[in-house]
Backbone bond lengths (Angstrom), bond angles and torsions (degrees), N, CA, C in turn:
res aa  C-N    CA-C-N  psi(-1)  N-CA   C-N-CA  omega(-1)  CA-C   N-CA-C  phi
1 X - - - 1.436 - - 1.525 107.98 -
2 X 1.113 107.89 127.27 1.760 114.80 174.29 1.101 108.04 -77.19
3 X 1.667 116.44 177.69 1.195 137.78 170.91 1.406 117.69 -52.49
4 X 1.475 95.81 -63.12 1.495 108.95 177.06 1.609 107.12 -62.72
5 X 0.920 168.37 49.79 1.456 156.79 -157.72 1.878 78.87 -156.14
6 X 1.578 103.35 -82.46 1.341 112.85 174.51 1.178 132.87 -31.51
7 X 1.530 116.29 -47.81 1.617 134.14 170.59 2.253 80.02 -62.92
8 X 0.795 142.42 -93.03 1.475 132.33 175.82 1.437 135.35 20.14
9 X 1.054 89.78 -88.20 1.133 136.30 140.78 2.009 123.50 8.21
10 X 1.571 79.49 -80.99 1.982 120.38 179.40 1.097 94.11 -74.68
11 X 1.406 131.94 -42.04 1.351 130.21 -179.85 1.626 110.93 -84.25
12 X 0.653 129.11 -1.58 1.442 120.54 177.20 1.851 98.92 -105.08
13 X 1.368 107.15 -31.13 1.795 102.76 -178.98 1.952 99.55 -85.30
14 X 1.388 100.72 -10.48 1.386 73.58 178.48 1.587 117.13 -99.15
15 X 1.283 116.40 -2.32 1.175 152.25 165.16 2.179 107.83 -35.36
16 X 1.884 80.84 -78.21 1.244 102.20 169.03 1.293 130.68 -64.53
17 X 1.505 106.77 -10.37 1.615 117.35 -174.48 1.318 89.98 -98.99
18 X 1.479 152.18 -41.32 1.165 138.73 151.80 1.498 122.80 -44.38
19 X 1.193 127.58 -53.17 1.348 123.80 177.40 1.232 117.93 -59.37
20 X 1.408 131.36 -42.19 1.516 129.62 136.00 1.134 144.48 13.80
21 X 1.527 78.23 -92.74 2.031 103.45 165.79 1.338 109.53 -58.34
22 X 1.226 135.96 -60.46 1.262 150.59 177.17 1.884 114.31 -47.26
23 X 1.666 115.97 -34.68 1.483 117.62 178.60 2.043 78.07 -80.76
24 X 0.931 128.82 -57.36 1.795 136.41 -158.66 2.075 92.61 -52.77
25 X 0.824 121.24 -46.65 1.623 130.00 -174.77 1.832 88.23 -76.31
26 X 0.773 147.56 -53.83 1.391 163.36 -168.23 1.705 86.24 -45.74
27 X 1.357 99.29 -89.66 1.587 107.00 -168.33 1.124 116.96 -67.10
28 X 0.958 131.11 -5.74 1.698 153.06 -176.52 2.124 94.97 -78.56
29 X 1.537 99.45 -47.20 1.553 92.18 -170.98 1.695 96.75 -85.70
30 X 1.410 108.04 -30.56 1.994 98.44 -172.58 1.284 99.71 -64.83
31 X 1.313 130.67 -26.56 1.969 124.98 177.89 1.315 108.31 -56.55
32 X 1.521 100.72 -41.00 1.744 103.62 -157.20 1.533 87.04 -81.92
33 X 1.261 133.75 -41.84 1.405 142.32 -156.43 1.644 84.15 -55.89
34 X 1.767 125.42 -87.59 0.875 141.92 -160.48 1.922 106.70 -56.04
35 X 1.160 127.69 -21.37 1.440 120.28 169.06 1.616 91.56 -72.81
36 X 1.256 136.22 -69.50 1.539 135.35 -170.11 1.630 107.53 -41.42
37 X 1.030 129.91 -26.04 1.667 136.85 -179.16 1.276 100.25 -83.55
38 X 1.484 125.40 -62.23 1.500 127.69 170.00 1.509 113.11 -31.55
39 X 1.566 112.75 -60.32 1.617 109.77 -163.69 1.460 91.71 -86.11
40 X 1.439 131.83 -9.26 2.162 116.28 171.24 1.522 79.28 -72.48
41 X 0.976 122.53 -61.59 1.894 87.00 -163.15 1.211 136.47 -96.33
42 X 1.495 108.49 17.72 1.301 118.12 138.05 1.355 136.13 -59.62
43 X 1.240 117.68 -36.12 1.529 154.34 -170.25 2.051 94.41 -86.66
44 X 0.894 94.40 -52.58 1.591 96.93 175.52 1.749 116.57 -85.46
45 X 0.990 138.71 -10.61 0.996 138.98 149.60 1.550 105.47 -75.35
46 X 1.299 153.36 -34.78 1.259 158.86 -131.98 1.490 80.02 -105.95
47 X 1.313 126.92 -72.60 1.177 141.79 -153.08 2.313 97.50 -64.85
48 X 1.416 106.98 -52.33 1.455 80.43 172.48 1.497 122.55 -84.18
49 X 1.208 111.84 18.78 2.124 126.96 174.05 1.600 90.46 -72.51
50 X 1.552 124.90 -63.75 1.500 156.52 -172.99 1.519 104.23 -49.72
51 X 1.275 131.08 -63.08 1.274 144.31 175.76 1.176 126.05 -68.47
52 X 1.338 116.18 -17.36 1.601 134.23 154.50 1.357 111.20 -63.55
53 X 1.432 103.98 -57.60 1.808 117.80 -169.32 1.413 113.30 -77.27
54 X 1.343 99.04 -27.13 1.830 96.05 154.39 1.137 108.89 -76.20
55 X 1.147 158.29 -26.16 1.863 160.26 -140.97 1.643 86.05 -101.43
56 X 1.166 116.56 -53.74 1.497 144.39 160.60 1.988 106.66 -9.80
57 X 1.296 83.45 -87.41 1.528 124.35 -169.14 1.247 111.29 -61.59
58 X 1.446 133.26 -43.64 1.713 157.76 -160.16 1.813 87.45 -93.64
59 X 1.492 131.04 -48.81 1.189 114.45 -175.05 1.504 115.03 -89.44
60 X 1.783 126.55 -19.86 1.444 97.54 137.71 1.412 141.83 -67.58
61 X 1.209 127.74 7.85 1.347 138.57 -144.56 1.612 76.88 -112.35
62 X 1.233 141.56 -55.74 1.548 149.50 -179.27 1.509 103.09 -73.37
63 X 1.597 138.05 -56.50 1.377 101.43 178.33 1.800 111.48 -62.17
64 X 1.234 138.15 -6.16 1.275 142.67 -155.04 1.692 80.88 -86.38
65 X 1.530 106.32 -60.63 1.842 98.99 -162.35 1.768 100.47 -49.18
66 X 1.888 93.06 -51.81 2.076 87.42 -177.48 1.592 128.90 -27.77
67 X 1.232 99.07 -52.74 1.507 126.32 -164.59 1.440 100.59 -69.16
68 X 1.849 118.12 -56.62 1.407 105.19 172.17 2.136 112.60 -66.48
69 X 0.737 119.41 -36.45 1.263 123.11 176.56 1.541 105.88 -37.84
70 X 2.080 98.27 -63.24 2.061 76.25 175.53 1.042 129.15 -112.35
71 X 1.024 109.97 40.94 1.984 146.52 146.13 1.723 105.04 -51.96
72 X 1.584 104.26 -69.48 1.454 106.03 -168.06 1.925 105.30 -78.14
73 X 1.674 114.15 -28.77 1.339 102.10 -173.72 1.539 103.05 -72.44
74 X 1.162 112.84 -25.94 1.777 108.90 176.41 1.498 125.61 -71.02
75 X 1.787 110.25 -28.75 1.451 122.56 168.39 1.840 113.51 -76.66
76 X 1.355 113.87 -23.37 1.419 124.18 166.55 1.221 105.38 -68.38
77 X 1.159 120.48 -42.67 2.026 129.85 -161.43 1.690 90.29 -76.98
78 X 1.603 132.22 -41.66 1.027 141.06 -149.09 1.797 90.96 -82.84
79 X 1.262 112.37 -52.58 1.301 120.18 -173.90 1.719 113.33 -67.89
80 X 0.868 111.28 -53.23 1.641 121.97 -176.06 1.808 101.60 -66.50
81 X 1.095 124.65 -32.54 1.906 117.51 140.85 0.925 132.07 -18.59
């Protein structure tokens, strides 16, 4: 076996030892890719759970103003009697 065969050779395994690493970095980013998609729609489901319970919260917060509203026009009506 010659030099050149060997020099070949090294180059063809280092070839594959790059393509390797490079498929290994590959799936390495689609894991991370696909965990980051998992927690956006976790994060986005969370967020319309939140926006409900405010929708929630904001429309007792408005019958509360109603109710005090004719609270005071009835204690005005009561007074001006």
């Amino acid at each position: 076996m010659d030099m050149s065969m060997i020099v070949s050779i090294a180059s063809i395994f280092g070839v594959c030892l790059a393509y390797l690493s490079f498929m290994k970095d590959k799936l390495k980013g689609a894991e991370e890719f696909g965990k980051l998609q998992q927690k956006v729609h976790q994060l986005e489901q969370q967020a319309r759970s939140n926006e409900n319970r405010f929708q929630k919260i904001e429309d007792k917060l408005d019958e509360i103003q109603q109710t005090l509203t004719r609270l005071e026009t009835l204690i005005l009506t009561k007074n001006n009697d």
